[in-house]
Backbone as a chain_set.jsonl record, in Angstrom:
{"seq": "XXXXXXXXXXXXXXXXXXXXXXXXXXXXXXXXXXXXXXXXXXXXXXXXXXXXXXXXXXXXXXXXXXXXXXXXXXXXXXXXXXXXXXXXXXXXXXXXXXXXXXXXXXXXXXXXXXXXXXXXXXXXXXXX", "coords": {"N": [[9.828, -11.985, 32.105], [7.873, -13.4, 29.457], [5.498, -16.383, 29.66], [6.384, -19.521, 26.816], [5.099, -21.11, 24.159], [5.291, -24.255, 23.719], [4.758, -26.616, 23.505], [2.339, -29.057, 21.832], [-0.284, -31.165, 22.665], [-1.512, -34.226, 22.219], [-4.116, -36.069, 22.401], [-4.108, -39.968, 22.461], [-4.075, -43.567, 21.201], [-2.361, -44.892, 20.718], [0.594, -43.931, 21.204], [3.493, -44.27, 20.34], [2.704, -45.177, 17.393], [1.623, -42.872, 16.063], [3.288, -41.364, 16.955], [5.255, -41.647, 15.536], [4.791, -41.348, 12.78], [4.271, -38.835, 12.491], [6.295, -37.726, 12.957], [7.925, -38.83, 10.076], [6.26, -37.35, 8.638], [6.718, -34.344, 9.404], [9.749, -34.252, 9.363], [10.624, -34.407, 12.085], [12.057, -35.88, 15.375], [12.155, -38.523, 17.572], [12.211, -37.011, 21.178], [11.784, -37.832, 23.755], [11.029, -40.435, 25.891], [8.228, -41.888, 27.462], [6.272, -43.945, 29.947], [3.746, -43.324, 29.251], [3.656, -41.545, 27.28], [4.859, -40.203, 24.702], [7.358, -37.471, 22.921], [8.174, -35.408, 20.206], [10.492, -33.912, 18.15], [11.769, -30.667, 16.275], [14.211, -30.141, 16.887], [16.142, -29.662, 19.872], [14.162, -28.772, 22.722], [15.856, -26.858, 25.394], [16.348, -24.881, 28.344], [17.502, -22.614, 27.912], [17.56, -22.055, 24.577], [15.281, -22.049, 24.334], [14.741, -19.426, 25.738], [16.203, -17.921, 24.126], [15.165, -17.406, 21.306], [12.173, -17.568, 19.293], [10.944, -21.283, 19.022], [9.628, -23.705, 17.1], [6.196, -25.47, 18.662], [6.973, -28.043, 20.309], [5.711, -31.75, 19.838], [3.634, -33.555, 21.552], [2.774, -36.458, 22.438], [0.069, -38.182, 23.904], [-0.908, -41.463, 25.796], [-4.433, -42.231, 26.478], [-7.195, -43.503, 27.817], [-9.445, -42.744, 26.23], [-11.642, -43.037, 23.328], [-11.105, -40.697, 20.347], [-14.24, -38.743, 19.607], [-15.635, -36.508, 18.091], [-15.316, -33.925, 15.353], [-11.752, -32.145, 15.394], [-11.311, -29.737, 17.756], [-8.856, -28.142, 17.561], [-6.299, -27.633, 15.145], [-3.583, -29.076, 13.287], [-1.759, -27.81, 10.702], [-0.365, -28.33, 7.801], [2.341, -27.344, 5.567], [4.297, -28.488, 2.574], [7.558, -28.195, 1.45], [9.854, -28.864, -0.267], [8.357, -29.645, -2.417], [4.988, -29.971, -4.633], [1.803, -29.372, -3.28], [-0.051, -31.282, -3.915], [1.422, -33.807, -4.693], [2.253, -34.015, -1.909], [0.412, -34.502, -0.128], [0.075, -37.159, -1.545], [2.084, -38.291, -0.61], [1.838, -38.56, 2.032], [-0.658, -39.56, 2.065], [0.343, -41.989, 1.793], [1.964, -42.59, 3.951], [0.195, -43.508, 6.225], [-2.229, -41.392, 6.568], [-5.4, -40.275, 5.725], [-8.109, -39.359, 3.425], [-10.591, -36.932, 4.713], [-13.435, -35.704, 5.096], [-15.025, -33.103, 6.765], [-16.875, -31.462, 6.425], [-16.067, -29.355, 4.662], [-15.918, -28.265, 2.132], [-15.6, -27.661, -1.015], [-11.882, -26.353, -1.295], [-8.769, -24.812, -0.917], [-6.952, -26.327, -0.077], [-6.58, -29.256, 1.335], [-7.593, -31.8, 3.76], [-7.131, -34.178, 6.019], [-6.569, -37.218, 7.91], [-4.652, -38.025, 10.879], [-3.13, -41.111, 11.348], [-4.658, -42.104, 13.876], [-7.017, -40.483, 13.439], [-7.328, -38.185, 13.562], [-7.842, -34.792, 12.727], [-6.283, -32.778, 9.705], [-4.631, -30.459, 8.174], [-3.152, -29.639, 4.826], [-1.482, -27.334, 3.371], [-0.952, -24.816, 0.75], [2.124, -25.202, -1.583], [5.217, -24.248, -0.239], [7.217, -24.642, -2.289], [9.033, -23.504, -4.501]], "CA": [[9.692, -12.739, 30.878], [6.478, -14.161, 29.216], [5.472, -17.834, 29.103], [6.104, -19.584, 25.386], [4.425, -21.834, 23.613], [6.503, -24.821, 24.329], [4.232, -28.301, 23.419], [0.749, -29.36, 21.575], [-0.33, -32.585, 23.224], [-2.291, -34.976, 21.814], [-4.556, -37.783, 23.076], [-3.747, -40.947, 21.267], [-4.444, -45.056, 22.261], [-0.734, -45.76, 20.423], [1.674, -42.799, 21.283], [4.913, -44.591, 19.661], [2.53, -44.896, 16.275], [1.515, -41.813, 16.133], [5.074, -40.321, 17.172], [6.69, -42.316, 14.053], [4.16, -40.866, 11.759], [4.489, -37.187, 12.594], [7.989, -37.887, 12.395], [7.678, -38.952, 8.948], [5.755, -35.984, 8.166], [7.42, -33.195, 9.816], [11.345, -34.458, 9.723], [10.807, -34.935, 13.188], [12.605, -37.106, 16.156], [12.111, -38.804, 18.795], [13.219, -36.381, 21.57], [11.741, -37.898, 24.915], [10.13, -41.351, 25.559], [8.246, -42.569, 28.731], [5.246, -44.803, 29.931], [2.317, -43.0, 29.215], [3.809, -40.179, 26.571], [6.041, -39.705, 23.655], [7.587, -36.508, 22.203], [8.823, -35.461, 19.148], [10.429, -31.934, 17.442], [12.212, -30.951, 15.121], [15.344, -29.342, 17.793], [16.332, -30.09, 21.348], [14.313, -27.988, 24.145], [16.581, -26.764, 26.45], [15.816, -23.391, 28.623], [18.843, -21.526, 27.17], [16.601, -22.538, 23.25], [13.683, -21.429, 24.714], [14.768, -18.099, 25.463], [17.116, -17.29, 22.826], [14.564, -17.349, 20.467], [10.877, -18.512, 19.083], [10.752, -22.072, 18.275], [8.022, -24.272, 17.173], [6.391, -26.097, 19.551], [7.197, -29.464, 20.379], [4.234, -32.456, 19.715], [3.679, -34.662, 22.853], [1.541, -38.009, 22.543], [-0.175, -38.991, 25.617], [-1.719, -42.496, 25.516], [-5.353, -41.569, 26.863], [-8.324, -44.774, 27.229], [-11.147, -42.669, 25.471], [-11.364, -42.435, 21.92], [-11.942, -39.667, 19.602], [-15.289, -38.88, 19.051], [-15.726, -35.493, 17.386], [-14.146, -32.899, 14.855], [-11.151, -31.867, 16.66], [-11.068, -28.152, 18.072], [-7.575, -27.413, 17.331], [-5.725, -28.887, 14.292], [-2.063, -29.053, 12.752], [-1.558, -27.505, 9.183], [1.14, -28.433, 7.107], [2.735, -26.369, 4.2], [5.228, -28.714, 1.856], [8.052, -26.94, 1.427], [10.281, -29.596, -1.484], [7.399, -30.758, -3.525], [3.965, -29.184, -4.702], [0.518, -29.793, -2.366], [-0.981, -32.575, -4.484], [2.663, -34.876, -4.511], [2.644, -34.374, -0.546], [-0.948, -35.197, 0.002], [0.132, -38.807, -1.821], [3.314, -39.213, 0.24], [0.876, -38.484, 3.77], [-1.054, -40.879, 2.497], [1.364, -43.614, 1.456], [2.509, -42.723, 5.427], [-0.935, -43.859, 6.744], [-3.123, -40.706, 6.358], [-6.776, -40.487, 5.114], [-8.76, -38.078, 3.613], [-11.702, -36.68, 5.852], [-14.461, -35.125, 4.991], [-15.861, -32.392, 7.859], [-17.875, -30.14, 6.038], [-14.989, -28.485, 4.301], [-16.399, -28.179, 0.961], [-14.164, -27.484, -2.445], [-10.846, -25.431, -0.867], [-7.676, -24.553, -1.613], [-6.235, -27.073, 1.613], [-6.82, -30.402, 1.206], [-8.062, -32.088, 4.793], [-6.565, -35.328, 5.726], [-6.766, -37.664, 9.216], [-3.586, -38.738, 10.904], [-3.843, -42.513, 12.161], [-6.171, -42.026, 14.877], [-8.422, -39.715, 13.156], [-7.219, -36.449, 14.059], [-7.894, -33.819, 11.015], [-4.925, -31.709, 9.536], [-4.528, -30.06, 6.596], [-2.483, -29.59, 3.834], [-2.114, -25.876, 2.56], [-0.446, -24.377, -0.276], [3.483, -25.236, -1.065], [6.295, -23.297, -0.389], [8.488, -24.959, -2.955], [9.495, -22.509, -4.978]], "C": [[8.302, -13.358, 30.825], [6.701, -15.635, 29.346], [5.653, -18.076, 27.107], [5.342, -20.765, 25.355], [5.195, -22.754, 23.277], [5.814, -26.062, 23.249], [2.632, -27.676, 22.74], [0.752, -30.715, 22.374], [-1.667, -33.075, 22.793], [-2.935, -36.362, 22.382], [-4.315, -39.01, 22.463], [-3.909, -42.318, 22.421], [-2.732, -45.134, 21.422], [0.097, -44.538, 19.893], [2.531, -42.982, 20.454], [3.961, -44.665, 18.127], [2.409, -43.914, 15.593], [2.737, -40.352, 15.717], [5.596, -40.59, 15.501], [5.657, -41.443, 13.075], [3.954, -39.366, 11.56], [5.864, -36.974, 12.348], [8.405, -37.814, 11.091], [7.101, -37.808, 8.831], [6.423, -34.905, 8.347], [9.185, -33.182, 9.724], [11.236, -34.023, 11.118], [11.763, -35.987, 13.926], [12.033, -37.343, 17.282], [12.727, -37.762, 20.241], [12.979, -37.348, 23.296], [10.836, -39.389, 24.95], [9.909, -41.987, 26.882], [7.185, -43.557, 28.731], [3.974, -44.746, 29.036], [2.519, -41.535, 27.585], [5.417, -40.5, 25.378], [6.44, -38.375, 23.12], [8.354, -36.028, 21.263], [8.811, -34.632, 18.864], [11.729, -32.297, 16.217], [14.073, -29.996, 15.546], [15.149, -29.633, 19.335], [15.796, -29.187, 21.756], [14.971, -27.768, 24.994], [16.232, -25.475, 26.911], [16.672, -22.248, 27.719], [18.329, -21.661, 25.397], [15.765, -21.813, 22.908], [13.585, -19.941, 24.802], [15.756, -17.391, 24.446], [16.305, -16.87, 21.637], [12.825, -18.311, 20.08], [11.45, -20.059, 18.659], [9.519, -22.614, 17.822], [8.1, -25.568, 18.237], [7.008, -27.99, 18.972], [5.723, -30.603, 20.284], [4.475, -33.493, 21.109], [2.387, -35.492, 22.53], [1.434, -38.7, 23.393], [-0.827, -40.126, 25.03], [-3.243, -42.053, 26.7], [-6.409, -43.233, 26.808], [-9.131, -44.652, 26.362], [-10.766, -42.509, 24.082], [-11.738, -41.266, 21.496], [-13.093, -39.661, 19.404], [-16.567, -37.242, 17.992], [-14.972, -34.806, 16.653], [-13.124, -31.957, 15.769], [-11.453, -29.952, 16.295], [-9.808, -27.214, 17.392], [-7.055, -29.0, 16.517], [-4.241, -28.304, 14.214], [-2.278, -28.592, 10.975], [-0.542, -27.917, 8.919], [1.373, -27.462, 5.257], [3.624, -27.183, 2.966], [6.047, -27.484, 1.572], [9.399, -27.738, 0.062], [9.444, -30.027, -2.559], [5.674, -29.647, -3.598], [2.873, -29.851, -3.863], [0.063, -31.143, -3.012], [0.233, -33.586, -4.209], [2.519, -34.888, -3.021], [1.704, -35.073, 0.031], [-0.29, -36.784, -0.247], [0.751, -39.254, -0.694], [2.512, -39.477, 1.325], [0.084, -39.628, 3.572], [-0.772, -42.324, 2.241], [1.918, -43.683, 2.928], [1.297, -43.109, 6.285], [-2.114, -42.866, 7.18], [-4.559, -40.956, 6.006], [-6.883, -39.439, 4.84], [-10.441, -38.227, 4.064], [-12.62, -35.417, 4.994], [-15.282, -34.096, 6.492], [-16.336, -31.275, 7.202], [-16.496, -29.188, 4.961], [-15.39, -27.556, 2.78], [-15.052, -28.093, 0.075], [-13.043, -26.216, -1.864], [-10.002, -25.786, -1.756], [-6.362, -25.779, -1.059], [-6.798, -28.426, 0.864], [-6.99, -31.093, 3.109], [-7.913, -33.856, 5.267], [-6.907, -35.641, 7.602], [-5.331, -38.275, 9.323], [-4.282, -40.521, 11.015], [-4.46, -43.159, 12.995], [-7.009, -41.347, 14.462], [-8.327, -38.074, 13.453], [-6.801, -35.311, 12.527], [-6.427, -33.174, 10.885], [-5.181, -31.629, 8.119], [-3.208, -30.037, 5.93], [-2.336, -28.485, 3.095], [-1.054, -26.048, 1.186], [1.173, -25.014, -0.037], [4.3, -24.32, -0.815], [7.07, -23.534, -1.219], [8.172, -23.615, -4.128], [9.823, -22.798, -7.074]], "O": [[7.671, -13.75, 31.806], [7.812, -16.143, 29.195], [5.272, -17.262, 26.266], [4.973, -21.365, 26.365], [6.023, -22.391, 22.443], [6.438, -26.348, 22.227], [2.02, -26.622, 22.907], [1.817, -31.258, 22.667], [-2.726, -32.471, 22.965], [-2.364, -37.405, 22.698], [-4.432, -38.683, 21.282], [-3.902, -42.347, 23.652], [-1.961, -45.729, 22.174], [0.284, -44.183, 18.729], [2.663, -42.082, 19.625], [4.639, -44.009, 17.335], [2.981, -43.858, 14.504], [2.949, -39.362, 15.017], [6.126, -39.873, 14.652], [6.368, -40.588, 12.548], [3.51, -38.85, 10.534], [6.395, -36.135, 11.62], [9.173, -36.907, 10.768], [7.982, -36.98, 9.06], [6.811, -34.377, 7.306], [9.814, -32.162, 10.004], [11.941, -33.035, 11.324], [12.252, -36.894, 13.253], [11.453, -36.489, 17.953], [13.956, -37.823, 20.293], [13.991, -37.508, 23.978], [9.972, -39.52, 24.083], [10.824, -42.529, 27.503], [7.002, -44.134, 27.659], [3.386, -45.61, 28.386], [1.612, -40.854, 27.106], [6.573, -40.901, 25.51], [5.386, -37.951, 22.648], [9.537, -36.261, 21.512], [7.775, -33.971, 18.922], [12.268, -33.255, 15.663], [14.829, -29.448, 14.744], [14.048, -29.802, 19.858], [16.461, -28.183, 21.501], [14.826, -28.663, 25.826], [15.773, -24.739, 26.037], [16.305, -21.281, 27.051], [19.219, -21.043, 24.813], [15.445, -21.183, 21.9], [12.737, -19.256, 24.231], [15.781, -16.18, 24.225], [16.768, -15.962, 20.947], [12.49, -19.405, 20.534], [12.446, -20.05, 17.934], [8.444, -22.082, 18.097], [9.024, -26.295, 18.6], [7.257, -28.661, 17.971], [4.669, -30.137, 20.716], [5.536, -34.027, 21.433], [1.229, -35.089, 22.42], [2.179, -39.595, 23.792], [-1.317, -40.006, 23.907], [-2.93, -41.542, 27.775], [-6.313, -43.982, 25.836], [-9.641, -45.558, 25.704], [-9.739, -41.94, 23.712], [-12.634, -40.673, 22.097], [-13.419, -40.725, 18.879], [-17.709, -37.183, 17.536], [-13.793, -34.828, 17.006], [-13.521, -31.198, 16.654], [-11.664, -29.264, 15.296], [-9.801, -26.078, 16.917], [-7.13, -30.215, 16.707], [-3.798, -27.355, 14.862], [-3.015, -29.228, 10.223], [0.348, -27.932, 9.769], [0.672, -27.181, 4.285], [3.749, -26.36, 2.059], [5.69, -26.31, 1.466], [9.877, -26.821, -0.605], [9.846, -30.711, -3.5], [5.365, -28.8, -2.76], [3.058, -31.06, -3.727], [-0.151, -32.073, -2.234], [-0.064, -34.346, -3.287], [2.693, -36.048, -2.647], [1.938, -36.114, 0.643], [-0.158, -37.544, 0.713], [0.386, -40.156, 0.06], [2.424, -40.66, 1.654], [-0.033, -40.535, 4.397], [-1.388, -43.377, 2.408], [2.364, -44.784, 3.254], [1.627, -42.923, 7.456], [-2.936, -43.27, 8.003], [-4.841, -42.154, 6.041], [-6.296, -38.498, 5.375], [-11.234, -39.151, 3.879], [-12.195, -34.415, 4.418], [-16.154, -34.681, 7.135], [-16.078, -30.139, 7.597], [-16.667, -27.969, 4.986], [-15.114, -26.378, 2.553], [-13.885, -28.36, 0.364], [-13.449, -25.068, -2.04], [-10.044, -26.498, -2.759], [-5.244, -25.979, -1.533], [-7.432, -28.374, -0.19], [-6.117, -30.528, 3.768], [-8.678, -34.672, 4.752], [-7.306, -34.795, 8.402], [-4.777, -38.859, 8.392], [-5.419, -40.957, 10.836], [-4.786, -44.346, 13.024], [-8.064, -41.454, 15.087], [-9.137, -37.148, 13.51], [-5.87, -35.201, 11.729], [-5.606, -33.095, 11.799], [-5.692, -32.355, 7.266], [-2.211, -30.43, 6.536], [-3.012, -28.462, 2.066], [-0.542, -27.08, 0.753], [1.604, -25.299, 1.08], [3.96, -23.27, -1.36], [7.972, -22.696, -1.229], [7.117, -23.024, -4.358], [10.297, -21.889, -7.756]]}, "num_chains": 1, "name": "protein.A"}
């Protein structure tokens, strides 16, 4: 059997804020909660999960000392999938979002910061 693609992990100074706000975004939960780390999905990991089928990963929020200080490498997209791109954009940022500017110019995505600063987008909806 291959390895999967299990976790993203994120650096963060306030894991539990972080957690709640991806939560909010994603219909996320709480699944695991320790000193230094929080994690949150959207289905229990268990091995018998894991190999039955793909899931998506799980988000893990480490608390880390350093701050951000560049455009991140690797981001999070999001798709709405009840509501059209411009209505979700608001809600993200009535949930403590921003929008960010990194060079992006006029798209189709919209480009937003969680509450530490970490970019993500916003693509097209799926609602139907």
């Amino acid at each position: 059997m291959t390895s999967r693609f299990t976790e993203i992990v994120i650096d963060c100074h306030r894991p539990r804020e972080l957690a709640e706000f991806w939560c909010a975004v994603l219909d996320y939960e709480i699944i695991d909660v320790q000193d230094h780390f929080i994690e949150i999905s959207g289905w229990r990991p268990t091995a018998d999960a894991i190999r039955e089928r793909v899931n998506p990963p799980t988000l893990l929020f480490v608390r880390v000392p350093e701050s951000k200080s560049v455009k991140n490498r690797l981001h999070i997209d999001v798709s709405p999938i009840d509501r059209g791109r411009d209505e979700e954009v608001e809600r993200l940022l009535a949930l403590g979002a921003r929008h960010v500017d990194i060079g992006q110019g006029q798209q189709s995505w919209v480009v937003l910061a969680d509450p530490e600063g970490n970019e993500f987008c916003v693509l097209r909806s799926l609602h139907a």
